[in-house]
N, CA, C and O atoms as CSV, one atom per row, in Angstrom:
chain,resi,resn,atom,element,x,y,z
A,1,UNK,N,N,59.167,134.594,165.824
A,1,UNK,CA,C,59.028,135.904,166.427
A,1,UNK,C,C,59.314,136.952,165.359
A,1,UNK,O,O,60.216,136.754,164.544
A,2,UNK,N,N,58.613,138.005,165.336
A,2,UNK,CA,C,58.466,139.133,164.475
A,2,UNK,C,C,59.023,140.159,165.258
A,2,UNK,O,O,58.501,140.542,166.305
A,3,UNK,N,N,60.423,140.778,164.633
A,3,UNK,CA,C,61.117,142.077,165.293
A,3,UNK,C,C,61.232,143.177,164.788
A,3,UNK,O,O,62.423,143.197,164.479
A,4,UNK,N,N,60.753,144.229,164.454
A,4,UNK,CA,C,60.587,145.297,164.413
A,4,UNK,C,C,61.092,146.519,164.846
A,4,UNK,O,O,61.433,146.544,166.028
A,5,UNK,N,N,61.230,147.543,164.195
A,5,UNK,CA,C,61.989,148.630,164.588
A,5,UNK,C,C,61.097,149.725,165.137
A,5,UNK,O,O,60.687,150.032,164.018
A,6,UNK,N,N,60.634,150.335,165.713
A,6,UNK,CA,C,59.478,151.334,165.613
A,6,UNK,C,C,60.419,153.027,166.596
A,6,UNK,O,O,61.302,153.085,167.451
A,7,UNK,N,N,59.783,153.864,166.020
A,7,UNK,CA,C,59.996,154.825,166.673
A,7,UNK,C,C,59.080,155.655,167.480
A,7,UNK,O,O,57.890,155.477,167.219
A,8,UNK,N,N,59.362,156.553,168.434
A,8,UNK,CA,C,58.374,157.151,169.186
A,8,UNK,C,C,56.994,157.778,168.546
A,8,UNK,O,O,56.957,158.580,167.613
A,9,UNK,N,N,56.181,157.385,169.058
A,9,UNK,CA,C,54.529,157.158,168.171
A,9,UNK,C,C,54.192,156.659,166.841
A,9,UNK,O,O,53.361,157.197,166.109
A,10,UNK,N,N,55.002,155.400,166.495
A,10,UNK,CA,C,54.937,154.533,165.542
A,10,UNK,C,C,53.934,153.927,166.322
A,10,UNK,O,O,53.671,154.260,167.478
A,11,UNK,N,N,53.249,152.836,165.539
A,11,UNK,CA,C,52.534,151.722,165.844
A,11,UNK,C,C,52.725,150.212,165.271
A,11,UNK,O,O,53.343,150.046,164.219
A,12,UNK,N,N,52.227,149.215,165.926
A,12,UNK,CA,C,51.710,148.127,165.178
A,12,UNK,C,C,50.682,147.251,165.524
A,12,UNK,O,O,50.583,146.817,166.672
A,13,UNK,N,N,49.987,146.985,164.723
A,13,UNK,CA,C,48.590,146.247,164.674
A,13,UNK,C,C,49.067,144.370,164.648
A,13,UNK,O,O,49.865,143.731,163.964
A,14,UNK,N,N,48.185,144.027,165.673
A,14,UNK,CA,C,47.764,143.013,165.860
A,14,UNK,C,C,46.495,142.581,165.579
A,14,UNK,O,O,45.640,142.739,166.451
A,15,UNK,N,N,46.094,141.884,164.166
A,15,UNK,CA,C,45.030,141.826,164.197
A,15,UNK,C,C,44.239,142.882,163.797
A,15,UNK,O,O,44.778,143.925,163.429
A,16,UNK,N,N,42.592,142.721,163.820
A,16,UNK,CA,C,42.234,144.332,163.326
A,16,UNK,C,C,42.011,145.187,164.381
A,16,UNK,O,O,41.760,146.368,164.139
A,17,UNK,N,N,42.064,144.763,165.563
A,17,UNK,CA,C,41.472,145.574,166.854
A,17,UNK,C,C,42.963,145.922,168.155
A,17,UNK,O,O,42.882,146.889,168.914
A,18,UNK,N,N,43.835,145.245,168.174
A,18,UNK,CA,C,45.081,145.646,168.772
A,18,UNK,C,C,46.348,146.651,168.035
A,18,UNK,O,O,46.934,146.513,166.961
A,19,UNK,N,N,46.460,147.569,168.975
A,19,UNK,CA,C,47.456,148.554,168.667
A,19,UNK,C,C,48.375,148.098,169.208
A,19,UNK,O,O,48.289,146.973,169.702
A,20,UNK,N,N,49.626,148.893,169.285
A,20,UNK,CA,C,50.462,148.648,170.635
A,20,UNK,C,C,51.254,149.944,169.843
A,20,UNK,O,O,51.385,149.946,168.619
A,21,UNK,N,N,51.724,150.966,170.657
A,21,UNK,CA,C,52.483,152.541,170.284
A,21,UNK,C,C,53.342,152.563,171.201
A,21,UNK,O,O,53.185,152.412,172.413
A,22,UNK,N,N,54.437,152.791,170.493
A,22,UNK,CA,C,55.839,153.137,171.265
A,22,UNK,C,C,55.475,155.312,171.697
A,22,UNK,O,O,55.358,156.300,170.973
A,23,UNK,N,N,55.434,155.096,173.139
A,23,UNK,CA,C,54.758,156.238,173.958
A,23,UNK,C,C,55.882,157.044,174.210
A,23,UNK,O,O,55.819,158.273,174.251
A,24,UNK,N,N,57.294,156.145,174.444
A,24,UNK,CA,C,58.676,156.315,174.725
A,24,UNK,C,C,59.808,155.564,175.152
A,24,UNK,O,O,59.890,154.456,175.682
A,25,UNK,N,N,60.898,156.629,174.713
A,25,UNK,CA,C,61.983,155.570,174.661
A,25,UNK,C,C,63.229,156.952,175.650
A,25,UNK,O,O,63.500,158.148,175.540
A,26,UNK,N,N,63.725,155.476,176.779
A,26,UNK,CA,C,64.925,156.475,177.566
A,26,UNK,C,C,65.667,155.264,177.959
A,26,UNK,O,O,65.187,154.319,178.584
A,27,UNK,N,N,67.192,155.403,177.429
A,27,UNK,CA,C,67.918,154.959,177.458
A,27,UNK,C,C,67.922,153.266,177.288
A,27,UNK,O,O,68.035,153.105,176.073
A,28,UNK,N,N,67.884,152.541,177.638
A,28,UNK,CA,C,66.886,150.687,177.269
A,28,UNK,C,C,66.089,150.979,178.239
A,28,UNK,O,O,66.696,150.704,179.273
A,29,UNK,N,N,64.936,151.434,178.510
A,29,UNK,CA,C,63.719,151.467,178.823
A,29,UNK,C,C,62.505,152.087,177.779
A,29,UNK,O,O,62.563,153.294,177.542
A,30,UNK,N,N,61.720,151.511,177.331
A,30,UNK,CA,C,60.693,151.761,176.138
A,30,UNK,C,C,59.472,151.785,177.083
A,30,UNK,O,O,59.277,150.991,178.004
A,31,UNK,N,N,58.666,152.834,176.712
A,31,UNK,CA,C,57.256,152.701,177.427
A,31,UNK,C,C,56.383,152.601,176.065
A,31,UNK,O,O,56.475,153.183,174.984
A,32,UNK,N,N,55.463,151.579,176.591
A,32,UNK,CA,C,54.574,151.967,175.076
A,32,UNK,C,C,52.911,151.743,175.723
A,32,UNK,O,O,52.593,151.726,176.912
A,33,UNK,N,N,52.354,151.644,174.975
A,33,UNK,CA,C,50.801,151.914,175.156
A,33,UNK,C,C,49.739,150.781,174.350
A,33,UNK,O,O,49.898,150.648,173.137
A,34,UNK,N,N,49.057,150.271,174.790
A,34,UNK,CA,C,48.443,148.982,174.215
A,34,UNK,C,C,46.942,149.547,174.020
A,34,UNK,O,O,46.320,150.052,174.955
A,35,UNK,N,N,46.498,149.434,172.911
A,35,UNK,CA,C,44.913,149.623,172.899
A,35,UNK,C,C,44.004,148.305,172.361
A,35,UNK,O,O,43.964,147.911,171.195
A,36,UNK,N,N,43.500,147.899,173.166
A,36,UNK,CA,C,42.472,146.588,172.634
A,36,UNK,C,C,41.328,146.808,173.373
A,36,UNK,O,O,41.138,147.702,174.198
A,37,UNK,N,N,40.218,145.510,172.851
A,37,UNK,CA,C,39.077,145.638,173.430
A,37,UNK,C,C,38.745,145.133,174.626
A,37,UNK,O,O,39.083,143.974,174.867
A,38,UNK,N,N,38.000,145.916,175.637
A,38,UNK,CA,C,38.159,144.843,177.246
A,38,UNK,C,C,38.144,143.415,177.554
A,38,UNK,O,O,38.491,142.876,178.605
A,39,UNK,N,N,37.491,142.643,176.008
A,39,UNK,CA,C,37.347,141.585,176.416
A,39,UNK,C,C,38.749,140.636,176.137
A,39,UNK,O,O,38.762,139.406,176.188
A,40,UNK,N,N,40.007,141.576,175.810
A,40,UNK,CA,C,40.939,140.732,175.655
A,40,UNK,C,C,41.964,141.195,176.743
A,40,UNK,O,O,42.243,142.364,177.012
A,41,UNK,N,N,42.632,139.713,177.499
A,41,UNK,CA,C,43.121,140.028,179.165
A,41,UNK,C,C,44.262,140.862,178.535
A,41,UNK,O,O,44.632,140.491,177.422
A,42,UNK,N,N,44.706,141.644,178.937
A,42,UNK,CA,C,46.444,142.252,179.218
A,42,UNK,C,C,47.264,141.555,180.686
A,42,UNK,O,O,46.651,141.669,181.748
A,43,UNK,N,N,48.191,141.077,180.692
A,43,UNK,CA,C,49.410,141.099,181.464
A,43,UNK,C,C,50.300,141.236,181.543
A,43,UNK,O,O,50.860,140.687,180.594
A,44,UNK,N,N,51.219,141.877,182.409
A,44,UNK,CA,C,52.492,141.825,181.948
A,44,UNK,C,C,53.228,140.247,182.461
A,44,UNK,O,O,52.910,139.608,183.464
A,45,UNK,N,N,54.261,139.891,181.460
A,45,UNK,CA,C,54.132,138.433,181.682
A,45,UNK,C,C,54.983,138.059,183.191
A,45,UNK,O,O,55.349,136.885,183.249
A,46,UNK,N,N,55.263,138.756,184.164
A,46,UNK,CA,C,55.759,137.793,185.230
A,46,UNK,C,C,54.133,137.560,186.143
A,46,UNK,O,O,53.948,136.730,187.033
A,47,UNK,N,N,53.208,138.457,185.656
A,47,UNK,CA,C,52.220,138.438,186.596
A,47,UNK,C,C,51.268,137.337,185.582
A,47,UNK,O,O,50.126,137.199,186.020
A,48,UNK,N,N,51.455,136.837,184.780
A,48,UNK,CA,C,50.807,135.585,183.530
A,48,UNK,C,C,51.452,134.881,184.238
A,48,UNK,O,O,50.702,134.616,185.177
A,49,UNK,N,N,52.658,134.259,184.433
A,49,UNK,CA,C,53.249,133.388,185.170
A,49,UNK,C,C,52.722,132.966,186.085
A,49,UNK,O,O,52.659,131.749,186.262
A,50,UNK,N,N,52.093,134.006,187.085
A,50,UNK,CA,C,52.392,133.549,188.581
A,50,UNK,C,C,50.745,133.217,188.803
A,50,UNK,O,O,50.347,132.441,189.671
A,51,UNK,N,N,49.887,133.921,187.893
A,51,UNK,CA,C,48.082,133.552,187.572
A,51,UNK,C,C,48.454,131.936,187.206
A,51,UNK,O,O,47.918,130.960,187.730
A,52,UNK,N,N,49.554,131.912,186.128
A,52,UNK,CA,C,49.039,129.993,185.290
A,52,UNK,C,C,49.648,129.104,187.045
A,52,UNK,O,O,49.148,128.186,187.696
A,53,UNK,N,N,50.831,129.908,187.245
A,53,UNK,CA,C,51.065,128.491,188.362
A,53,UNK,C,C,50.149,128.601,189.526
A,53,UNK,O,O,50.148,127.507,190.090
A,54,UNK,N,N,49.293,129.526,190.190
A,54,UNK,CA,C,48.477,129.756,191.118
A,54,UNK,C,C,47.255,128.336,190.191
A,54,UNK,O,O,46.997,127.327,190.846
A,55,UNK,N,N,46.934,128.413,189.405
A,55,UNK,CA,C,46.153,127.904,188.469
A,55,UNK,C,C,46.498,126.427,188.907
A,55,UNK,O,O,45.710,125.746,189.563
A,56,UNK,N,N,47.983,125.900,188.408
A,56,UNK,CA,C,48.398,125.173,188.337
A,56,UNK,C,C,48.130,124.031,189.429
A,56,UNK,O,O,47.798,122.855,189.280
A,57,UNK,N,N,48.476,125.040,190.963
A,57,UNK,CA,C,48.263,124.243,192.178
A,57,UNK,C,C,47.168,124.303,192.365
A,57,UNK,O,O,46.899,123.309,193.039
A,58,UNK,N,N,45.563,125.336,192.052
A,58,UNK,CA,C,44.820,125.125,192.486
A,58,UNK,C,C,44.459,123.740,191.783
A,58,UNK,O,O,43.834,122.980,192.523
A,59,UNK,N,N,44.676,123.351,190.748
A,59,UNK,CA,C,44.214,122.011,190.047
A,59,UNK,C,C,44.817,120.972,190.877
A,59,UNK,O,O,44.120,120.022,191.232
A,60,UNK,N,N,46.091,121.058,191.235
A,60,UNK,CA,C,47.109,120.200,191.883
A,60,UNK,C,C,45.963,119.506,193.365
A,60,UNK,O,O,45.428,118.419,193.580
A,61,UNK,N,N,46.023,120.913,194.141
A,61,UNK,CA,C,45.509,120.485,195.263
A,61,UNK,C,C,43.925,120.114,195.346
A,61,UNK,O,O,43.483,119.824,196.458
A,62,UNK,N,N,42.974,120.107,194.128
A,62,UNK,CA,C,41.734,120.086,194.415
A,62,UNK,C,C,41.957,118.616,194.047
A,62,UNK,O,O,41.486,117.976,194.988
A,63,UNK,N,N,42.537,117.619,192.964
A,63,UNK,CA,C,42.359,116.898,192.321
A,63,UNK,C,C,43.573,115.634,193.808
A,63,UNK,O,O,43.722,114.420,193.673
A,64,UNK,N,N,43.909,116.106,194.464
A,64,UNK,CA,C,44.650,115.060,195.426
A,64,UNK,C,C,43.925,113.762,196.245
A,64,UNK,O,O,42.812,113.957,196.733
A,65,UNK,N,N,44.453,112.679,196.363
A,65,UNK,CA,C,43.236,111.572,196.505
A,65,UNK,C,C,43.189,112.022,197.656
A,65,UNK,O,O,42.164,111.494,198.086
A,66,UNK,N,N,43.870,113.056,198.997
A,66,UNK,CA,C,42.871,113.388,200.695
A,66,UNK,C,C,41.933,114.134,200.199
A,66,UNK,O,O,40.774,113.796,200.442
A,67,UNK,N,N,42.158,115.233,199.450
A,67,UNK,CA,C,40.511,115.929,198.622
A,67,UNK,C,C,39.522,115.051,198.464
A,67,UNK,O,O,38.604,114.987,199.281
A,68,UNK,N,N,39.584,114.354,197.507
A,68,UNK,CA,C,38.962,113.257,196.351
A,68,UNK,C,C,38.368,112.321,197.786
A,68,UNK,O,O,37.265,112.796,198.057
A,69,UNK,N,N,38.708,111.192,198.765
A,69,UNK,CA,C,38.328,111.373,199.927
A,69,UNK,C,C,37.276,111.831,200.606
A,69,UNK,O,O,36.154,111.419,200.901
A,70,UNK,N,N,38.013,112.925,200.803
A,70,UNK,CA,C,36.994,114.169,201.508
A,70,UNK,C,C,35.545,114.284,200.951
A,70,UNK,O,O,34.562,114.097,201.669
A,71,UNK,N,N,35.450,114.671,199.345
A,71,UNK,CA,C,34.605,114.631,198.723
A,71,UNK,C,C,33.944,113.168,198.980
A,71,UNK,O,O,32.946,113.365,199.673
A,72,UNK,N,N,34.066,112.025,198.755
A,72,UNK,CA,C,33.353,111.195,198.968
A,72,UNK,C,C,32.899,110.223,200.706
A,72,UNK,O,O,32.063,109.319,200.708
């Protein structure tokens, strides 16, 4: 992991096409601002979490031998 210091409207590049700008800072709360191209997803990660395990069970429950069954 890469840690960094940045101050209000500093930046750093990810790559040649991701920004990310510290927008603001109040008290331990930092807001910042992400610029990339649409075709790359943004999440914030509890909502990445809850997409991979939704993911997770849909694999779970399609792949179950009463499915598998069903299908045949």
């Amino acid at each position: 992991m890469l840690a960094l210091s940045r101050k209000v409207n500093e930046s750093i590049m990810i790559g040649h096409d991701i920004e990310i700008t510290i927008l603001e800072i109040k008290g331990e709360q930092v807001k910042i601002g992400i610029n990339a191209p649409k075709s790359v997803p943004l999440y914030r990660k509890e909502i990445y979490a809850q997409i991979q395990e939704a993911n997770q069970e849909a694999v779970s429950a399609e792949t179950s031998p009463e499915v598998l069954k069903k299908l045949f």
